[in-house]
Structures are given as structure tokens and as C-alpha cells.
PDB file with one MODEL, atoms N, CA, C and O in Angstrom:
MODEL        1
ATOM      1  N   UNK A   1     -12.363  14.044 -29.013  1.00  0.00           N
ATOM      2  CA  UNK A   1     -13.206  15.225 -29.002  1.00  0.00           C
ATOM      3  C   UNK A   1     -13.662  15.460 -27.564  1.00  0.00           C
ATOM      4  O   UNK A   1     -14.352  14.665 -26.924  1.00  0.00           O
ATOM      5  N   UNK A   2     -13.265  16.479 -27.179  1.00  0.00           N
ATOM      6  CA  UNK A   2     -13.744  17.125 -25.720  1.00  0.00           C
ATOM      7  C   UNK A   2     -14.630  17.369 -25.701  1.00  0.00           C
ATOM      8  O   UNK A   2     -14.873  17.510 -26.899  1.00  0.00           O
ATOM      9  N   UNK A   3     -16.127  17.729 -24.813  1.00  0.00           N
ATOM     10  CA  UNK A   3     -16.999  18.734 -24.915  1.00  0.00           C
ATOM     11  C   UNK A   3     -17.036  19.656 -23.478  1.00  0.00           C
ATOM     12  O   UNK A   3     -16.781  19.231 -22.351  1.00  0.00           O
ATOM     13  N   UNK A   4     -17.273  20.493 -23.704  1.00  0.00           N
ATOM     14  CA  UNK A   4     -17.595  21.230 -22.227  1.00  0.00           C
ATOM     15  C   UNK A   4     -18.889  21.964 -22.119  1.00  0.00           C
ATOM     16  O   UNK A   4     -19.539  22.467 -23.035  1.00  0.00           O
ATOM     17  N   UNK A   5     -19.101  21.943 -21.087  1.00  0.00           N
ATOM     18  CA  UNK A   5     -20.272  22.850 -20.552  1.00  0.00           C
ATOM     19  C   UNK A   5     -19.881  24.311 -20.606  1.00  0.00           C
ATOM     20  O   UNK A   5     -18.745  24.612 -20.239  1.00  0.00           O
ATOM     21  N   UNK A   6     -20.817  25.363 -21.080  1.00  0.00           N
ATOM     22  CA  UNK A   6     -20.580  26.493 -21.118  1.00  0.00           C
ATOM     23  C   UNK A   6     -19.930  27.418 -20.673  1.00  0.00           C
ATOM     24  O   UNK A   6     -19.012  28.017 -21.234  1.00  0.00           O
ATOM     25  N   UNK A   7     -20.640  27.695 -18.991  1.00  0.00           N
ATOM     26  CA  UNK A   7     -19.095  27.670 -18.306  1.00  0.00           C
ATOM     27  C   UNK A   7     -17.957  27.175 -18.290  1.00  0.00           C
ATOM     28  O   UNK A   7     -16.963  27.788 -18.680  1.00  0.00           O
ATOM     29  N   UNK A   8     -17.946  26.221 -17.923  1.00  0.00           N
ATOM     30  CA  UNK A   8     -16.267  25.408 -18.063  1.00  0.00           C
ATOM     31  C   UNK A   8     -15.475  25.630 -19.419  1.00  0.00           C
ATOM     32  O   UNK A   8     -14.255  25.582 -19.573  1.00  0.00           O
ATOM     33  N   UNK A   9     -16.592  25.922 -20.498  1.00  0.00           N
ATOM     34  CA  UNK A   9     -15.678  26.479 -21.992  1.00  0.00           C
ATOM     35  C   UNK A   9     -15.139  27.827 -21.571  1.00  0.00           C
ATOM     36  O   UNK A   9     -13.994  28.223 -21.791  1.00  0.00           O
ATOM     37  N   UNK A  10     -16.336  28.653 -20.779  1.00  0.00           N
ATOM     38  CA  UNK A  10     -16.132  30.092 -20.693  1.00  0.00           C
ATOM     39  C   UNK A  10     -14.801  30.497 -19.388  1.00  0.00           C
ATOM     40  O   UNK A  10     -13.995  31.392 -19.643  1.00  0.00           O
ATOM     41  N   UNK A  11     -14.763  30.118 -18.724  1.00  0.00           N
ATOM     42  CA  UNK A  11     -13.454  29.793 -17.627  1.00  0.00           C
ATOM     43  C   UNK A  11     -12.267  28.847 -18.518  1.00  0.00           C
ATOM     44  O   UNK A  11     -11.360  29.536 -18.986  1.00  0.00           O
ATOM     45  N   UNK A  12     -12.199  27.634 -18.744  1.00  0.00           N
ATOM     46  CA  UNK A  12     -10.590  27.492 -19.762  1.00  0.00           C
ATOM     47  C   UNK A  12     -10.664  28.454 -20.824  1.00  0.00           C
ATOM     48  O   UNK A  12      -9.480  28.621 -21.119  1.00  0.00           O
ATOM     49  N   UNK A  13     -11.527  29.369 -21.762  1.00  0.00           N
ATOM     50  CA  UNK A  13     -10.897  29.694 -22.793  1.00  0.00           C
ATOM     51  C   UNK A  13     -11.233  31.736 -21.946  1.00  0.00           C
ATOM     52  O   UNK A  13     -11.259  32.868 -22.427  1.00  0.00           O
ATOM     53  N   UNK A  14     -11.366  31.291 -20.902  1.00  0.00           N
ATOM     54  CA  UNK A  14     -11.152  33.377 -20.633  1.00  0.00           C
ATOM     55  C   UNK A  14     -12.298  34.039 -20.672  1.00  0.00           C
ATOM     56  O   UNK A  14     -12.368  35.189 -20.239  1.00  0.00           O
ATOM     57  N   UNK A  15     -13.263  33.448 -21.156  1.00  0.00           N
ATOM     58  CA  UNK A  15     -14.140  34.362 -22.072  1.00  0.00           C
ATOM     59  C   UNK A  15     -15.181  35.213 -20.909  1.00  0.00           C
ATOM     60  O   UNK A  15     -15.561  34.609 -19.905  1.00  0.00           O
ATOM     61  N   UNK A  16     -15.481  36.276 -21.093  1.00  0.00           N
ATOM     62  CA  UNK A  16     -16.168  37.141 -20.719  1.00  0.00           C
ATOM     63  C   UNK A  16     -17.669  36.515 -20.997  1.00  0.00           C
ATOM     64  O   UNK A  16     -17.744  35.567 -21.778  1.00  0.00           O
ATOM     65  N   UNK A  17     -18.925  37.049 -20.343  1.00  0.00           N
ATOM     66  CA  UNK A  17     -20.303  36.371 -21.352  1.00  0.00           C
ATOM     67  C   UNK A  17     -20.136  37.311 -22.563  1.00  0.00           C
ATOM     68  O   UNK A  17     -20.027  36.588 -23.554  1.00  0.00           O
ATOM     69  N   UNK A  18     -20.086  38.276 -22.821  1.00  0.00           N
ATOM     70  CA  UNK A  18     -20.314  39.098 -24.066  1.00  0.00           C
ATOM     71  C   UNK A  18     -19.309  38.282 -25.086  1.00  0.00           C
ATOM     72  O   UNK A  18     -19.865  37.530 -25.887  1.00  0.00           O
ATOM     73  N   UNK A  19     -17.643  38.386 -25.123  1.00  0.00           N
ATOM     74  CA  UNK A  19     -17.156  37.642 -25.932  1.00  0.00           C
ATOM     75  C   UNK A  19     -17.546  35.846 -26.166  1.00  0.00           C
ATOM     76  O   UNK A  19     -17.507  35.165 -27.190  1.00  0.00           O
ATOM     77  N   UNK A  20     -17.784  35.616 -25.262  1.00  0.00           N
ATOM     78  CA  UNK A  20     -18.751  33.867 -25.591  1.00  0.00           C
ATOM     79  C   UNK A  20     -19.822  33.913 -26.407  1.00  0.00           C
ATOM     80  O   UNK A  20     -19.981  32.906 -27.096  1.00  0.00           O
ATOM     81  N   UNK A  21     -20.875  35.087 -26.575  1.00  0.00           N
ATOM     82  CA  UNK A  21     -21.548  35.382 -27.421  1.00  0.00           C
ATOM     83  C   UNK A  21     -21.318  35.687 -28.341  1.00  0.00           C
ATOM     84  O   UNK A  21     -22.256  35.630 -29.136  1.00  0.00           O
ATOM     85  N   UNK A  22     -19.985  36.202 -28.878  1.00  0.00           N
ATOM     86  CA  UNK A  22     -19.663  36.971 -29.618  1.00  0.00           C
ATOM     87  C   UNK A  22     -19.175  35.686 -30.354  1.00  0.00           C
ATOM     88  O   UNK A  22     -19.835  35.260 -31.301  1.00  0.00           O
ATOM     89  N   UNK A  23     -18.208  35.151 -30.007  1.00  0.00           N
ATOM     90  CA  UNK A  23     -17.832  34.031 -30.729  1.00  0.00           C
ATOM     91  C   UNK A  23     -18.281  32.597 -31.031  1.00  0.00           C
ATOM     92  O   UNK A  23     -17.866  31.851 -31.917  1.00  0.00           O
ATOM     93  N   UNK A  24     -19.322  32.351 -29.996  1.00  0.00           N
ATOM     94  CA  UNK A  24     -20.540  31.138 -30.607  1.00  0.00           C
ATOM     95  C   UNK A  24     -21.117  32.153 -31.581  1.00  0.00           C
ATOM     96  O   UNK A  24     -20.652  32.141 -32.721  1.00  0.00           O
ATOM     97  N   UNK A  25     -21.882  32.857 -31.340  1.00  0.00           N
ATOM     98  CA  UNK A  25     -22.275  33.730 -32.693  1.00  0.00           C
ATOM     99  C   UNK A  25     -21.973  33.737 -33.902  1.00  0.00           C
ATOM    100  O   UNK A  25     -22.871  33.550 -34.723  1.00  0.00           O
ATOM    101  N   UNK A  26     -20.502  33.974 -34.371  1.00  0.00           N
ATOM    102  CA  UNK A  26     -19.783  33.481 -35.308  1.00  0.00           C
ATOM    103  C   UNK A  26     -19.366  31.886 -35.676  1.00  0.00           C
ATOM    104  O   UNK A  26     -18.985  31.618 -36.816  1.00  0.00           O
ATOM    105  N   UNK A  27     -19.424  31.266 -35.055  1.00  0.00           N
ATOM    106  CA  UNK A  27     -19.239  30.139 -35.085  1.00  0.00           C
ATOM    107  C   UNK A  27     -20.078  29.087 -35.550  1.00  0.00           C
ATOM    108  O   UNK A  27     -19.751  28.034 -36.098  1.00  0.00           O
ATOM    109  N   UNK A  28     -21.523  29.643 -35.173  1.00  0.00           N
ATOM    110  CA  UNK A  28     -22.555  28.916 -35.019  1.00  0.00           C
ATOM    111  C   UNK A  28     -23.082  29.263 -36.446  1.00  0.00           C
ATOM    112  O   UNK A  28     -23.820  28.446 -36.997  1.00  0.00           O
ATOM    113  N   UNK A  29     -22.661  30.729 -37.244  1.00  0.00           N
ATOM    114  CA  UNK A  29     -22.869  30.529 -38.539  1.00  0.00           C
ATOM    115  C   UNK A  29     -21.782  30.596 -39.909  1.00  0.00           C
ATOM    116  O   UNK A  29     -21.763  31.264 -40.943  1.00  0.00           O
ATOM    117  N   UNK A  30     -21.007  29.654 -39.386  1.00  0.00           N
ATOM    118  CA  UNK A  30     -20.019  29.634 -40.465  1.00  0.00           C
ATOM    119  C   UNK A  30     -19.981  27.955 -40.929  1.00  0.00           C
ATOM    120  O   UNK A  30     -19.892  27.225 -39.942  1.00  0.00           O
ATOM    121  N   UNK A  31     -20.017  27.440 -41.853  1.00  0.00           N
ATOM    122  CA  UNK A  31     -20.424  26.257 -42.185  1.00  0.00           C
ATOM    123  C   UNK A  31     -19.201  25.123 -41.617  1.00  0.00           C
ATOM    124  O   UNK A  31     -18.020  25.467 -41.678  1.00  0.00           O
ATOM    125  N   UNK A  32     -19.511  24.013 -41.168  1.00  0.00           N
ATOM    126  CA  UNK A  32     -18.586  23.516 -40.388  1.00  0.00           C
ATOM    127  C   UNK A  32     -18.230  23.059 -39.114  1.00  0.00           C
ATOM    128  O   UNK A  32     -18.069  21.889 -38.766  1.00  0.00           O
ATOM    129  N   UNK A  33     -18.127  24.011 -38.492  1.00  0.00           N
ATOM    130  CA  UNK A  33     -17.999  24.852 -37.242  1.00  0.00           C
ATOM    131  C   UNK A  33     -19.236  24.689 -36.772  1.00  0.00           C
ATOM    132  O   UNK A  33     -19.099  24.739 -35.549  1.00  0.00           O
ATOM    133  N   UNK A  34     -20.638  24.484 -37.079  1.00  0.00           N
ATOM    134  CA  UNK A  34     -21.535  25.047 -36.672  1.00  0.00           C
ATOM    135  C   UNK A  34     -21.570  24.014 -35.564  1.00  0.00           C
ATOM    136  O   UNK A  34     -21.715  24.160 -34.350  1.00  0.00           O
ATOM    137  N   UNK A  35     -21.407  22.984 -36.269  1.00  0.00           N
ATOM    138  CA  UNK A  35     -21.663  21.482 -35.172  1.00  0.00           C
ATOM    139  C   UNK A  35     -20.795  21.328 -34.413  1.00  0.00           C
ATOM    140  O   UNK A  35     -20.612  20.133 -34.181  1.00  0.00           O
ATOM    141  N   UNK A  36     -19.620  22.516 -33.469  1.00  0.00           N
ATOM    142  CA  UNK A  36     -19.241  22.713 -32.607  1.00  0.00           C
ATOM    143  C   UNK A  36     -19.871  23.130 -31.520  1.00  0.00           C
ATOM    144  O   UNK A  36     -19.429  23.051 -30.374  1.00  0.00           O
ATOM    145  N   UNK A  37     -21.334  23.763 -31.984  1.00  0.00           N
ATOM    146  CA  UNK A  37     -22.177  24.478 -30.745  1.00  0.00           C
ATOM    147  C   UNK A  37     -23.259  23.689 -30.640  1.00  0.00           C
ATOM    148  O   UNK A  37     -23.993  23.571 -31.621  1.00  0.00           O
ATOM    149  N   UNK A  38     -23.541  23.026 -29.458  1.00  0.00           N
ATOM    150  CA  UNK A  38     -24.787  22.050 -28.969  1.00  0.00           C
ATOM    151  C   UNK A  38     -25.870  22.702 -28.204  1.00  0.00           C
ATOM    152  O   UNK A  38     -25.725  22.912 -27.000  1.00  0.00           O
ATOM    153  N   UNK A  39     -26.609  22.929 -28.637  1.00  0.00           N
ATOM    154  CA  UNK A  39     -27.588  23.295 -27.355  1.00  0.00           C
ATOM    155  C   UNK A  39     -28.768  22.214 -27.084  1.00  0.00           C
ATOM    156  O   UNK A  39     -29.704  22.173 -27.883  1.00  0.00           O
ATOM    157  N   UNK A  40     -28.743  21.477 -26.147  1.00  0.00           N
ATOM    158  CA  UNK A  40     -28.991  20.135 -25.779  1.00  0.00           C
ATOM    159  C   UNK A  40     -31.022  20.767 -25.386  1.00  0.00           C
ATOM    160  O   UNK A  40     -32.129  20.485 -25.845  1.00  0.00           O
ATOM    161  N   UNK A  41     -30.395  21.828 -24.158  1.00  0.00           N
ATOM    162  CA  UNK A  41     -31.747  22.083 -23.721  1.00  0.00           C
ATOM    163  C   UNK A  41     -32.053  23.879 -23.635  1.00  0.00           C
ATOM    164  O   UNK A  41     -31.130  24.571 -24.064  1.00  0.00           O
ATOM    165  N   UNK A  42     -32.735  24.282 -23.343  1.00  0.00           N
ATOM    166  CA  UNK A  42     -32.522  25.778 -23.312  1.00  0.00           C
ATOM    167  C   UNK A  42     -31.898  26.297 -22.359  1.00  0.00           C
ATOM    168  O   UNK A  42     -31.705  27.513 -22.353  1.00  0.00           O
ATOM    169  N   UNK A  43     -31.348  25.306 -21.124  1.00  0.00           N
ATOM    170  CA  UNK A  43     -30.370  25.969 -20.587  1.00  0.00           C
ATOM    171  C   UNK A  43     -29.155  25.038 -20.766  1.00  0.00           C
ATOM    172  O   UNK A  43     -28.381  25.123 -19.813  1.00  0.00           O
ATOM    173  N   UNK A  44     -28.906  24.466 -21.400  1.00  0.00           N
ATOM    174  CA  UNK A  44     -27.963  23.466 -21.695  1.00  0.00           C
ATOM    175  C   UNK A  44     -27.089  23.383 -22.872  1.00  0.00           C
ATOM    176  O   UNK A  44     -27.658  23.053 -23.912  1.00  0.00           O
ATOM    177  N   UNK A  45     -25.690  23.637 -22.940  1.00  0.00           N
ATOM    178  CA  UNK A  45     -25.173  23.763 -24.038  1.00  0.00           C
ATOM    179  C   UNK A  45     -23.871  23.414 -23.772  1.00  0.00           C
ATOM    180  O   UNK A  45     -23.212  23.673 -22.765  1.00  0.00           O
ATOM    181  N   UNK A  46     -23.340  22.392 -25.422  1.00  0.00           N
ATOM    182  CA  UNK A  46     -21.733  22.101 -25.158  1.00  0.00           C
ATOM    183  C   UNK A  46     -21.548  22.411 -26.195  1.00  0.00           C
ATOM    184  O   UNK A  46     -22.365  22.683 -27.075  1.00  0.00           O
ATOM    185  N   UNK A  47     -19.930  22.408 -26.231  1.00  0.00           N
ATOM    186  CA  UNK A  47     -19.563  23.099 -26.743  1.00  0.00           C
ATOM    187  C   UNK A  47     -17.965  21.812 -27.035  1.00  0.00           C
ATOM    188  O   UNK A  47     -17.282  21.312 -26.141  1.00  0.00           O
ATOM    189  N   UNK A  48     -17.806  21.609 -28.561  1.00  0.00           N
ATOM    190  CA  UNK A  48     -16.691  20.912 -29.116  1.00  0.00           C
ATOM    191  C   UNK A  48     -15.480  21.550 -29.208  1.00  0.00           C
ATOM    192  O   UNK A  48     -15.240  22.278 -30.171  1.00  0.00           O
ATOM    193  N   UNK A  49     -14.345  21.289 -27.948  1.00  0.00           N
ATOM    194  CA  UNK A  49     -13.634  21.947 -27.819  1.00  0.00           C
ATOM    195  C   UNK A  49     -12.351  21.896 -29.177  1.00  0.00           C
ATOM    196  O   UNK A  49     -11.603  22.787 -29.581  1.00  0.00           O
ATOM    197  N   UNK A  50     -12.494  20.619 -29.567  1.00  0.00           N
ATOM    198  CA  UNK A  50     -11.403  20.422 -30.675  1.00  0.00           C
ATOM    199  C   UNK A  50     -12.066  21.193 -32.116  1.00  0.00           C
ATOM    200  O   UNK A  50     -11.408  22.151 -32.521  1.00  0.00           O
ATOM    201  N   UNK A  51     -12.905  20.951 -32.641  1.00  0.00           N
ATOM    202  CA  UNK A  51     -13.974  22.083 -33.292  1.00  0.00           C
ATOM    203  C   UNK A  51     -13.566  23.531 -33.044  1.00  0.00           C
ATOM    204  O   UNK A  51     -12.956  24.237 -33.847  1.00  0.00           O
ATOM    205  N   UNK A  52     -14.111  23.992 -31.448  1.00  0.00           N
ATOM    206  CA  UNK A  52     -13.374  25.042 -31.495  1.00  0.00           C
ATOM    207  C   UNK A  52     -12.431  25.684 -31.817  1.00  0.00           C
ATOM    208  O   UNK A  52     -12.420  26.672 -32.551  1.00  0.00           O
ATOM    209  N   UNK A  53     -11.230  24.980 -31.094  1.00  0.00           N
ATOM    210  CA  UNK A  53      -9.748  25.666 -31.272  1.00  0.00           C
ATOM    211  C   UNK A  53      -9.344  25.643 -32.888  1.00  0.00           C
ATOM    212  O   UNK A  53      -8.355  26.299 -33.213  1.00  0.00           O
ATOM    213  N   UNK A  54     -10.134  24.852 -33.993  1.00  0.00           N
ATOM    214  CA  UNK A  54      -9.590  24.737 -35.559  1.00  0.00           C
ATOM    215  C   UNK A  54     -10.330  26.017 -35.788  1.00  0.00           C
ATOM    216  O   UNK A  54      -9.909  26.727 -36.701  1.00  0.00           O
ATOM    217  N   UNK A  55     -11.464  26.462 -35.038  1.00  0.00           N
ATOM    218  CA  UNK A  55     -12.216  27.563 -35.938  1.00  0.00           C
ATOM    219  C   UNK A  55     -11.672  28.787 -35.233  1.00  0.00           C
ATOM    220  O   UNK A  55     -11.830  29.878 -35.782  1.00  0.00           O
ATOM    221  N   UNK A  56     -11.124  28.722 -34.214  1.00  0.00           N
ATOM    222  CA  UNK A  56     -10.271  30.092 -33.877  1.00  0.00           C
ATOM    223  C   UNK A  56      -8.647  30.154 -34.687  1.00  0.00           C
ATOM    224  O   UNK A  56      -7.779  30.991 -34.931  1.00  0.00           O
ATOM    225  N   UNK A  57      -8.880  28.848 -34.879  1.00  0.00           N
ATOM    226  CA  UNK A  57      -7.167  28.803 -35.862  1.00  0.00           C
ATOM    227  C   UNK A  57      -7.094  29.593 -37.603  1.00  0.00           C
ATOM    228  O   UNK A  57      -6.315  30.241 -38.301  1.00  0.00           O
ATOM    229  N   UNK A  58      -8.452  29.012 -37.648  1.00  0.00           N
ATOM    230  CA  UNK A  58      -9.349  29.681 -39.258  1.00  0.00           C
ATOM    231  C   UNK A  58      -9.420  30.963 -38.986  1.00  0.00           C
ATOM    232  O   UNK A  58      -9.048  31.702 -39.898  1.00  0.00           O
ATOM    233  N   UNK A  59      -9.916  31.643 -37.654  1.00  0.00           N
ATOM    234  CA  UNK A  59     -10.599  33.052 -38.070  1.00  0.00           C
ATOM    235  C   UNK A  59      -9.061  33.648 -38.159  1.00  0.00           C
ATOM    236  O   UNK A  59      -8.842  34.532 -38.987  1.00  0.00           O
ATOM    237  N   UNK A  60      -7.999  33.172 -37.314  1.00  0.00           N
ATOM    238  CA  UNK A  60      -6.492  34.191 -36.993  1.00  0.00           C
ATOM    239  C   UNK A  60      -6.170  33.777 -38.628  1.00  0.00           C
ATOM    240  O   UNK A  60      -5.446  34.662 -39.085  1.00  0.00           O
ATOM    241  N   UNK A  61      -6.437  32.825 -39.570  1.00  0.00           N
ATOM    242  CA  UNK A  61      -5.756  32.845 -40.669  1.00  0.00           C
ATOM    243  C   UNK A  61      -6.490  33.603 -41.551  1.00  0.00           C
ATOM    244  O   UNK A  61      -6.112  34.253 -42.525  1.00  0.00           O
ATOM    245  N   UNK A  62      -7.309  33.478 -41.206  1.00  0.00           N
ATOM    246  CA  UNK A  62      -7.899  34.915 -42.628  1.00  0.00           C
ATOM    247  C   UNK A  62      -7.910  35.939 -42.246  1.00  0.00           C
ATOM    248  O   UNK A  62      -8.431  36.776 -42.984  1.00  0.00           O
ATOM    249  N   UNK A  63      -7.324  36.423 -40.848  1.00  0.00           N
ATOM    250  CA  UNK A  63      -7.727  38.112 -40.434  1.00  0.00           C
ATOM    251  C   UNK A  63      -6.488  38.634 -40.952  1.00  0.00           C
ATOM    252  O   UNK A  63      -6.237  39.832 -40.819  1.00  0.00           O
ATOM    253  N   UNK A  64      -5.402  37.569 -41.739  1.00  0.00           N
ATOM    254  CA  UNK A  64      -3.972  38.485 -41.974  1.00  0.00           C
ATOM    255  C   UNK A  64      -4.252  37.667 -43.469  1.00  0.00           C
ATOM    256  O   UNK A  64      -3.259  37.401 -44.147  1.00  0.00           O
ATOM    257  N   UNK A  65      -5.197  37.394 -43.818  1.00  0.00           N
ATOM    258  CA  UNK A  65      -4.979  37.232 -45.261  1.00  0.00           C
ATOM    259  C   UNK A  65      -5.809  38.084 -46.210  1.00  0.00           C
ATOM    260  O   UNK A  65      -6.910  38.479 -45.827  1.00  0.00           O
ATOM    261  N   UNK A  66      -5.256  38.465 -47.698  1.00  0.00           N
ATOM    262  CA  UNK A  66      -6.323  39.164 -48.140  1.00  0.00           C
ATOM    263  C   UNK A  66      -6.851  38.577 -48.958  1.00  0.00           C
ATOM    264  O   UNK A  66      -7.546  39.398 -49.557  1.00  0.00           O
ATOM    265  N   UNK A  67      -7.001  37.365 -49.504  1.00  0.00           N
ATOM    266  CA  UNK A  67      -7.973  36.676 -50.064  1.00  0.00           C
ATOM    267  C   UNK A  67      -8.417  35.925 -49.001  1.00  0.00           C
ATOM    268  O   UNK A  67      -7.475  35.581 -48.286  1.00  0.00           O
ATOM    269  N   UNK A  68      -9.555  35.516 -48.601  1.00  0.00           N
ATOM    270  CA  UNK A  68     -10.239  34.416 -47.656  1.00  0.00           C
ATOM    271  C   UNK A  68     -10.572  33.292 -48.361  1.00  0.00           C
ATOM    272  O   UNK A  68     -11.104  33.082 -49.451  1.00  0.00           O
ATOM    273  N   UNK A  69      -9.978  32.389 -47.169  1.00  0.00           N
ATOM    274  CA  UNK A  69     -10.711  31.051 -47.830  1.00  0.00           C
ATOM    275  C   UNK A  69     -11.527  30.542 -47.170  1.00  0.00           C
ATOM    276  O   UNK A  69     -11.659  30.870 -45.991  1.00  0.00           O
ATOM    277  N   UNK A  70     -12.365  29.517 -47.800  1.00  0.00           N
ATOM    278  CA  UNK A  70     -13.582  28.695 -47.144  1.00  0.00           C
ATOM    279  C   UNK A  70     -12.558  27.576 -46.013  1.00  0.00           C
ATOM    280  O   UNK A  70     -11.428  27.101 -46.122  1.00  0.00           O
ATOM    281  N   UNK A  71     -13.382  27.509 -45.200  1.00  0.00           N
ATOM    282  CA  UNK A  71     -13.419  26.395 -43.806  1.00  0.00           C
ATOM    283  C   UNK A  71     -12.928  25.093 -44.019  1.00  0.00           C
ATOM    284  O   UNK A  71     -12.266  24.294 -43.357  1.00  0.00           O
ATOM    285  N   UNK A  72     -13.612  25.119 -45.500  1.00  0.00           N
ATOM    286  CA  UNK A  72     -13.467  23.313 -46.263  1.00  0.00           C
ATOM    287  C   UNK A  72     -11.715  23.536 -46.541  1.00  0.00           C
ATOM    288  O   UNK A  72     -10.885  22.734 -46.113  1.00  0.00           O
ATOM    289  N   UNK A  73     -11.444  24.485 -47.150  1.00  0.00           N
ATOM    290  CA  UNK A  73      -9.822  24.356 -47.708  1.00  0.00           C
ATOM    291  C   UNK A  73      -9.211  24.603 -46.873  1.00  0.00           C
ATOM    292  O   UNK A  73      -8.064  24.231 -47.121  1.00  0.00           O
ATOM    293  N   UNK A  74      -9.325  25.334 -45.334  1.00  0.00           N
ATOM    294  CA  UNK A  74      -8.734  25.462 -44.435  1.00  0.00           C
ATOM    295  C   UNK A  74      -8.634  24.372 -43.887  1.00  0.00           C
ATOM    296  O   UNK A  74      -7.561  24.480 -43.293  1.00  0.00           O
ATOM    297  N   UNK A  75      -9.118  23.146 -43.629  1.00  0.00           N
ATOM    298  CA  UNK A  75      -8.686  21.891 -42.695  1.00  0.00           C
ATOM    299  C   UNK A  75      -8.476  21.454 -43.719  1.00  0.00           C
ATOM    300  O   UNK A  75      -7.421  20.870 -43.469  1.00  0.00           O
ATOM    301  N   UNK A  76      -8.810  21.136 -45.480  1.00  0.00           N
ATOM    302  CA  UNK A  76      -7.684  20.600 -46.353  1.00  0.00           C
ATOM    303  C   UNK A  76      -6.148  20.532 -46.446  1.00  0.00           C
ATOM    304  O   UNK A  76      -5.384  19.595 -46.676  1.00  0.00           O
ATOM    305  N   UNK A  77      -5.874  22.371 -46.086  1.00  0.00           N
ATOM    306  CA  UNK A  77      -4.542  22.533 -45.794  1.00  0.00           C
ATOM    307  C   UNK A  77      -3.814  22.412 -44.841  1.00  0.00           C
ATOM    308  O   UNK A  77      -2.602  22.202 -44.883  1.00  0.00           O
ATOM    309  N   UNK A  78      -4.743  22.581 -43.531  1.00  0.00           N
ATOM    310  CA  UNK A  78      -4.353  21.869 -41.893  1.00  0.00           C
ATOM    311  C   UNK A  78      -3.934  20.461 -42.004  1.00  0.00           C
ATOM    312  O   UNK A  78      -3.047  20.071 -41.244  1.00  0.00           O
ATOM    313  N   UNK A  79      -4.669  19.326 -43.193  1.00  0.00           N
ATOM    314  CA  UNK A  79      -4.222  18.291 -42.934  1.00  0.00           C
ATOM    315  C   UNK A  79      -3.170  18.281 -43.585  1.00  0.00           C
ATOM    316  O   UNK A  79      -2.155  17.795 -43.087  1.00  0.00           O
ATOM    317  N   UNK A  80      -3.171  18.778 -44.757  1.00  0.00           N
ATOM    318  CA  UNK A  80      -1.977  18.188 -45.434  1.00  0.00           C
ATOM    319  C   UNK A  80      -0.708  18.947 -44.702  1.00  0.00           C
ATOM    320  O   UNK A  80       0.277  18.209 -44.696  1.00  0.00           O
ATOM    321  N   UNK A  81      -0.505  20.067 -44.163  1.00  0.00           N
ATOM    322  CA  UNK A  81       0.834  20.489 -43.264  1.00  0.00           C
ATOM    323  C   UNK A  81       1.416  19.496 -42.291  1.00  0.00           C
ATOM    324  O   UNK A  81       2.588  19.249 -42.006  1.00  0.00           O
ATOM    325  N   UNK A  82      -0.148  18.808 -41.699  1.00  0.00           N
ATOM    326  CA  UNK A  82       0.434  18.118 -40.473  1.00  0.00           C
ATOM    327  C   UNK A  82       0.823  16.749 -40.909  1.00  0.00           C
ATOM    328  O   UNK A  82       1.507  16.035 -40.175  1.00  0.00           O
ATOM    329  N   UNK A  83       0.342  16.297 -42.268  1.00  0.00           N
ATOM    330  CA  UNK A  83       1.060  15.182 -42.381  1.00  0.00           C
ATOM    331  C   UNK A  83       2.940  15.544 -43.135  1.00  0.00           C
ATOM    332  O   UNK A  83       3.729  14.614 -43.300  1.00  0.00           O
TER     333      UNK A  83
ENDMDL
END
């Protein structure tokens, strides 16, 4: 498990400040995921990069699906593919 500092999340993954907000935002309330976003101090925050990249893997799988599934059955089925 990686963690990064805000910046350093926001520079490797591209992010603009508005889209970093946009997507801790979401992140921070979807069950799971949440304990990807740390905020240590009020200016201090990391951020679980392996956490991350499963919950951007979740949001691209339900934006082309039309039933949604929960977070829990999404790394159920992540594991069982990869084994």
C-alpha cells in the first residue's frame, strides 16, 4: 500500500485542484473507499494509492453498466478474476 501526499497524488494522477475535489469527494463517501482518504491534520492529507486506483476501476465499471453494483461485490469479483 502506497500513500501519497496530496500533491504528489495530485501531480502522478493529473489532477487539477477542482477534479481532486471532485473525486476525494466521491470517494470519501462511498463505503470502502472511504479509508483511502486520510486527513492526518487540517493541512495534511494522504491519500491510499492502491485504494484509489480499485475505486477508479469501480466507478469506470458501473458508468457502462446498467445495473450497479455495491463496492463489496466489486472486489469480490476483482478477486475472483485475478485468481
Amino acid at each position: 500500500m502506497k500513500k501519497m501526499r496530496k500533491k504528489e497524488f495530485m501531480k502522478a494522477y493529473n489532477y487539477s485542484a477542482s477534479t481532486y475535489q471532485r473525486r476525494m469527494s466521491e470517494l470519501k463517501s462511498t463505503p470502502l473507499f472511504c479509508r483511502a482518504y486520510e486527513r492526518v491534520t487540517g493541512q495534511e492529507i494522504w491519500s491510499d494509492t492502491k485504494l484509489c486506483d480499485i475505486f477508479l476501476s469501480f466507478k469506470a465499471y458501473n458508468k457502462i453498466r446498467t445495473r450497479k453494483i455495491s463496492p463489496q461485490k466489486f472486489i469480490e469479483e476483482d478477486r475472483k478474476n485475478a485468481v
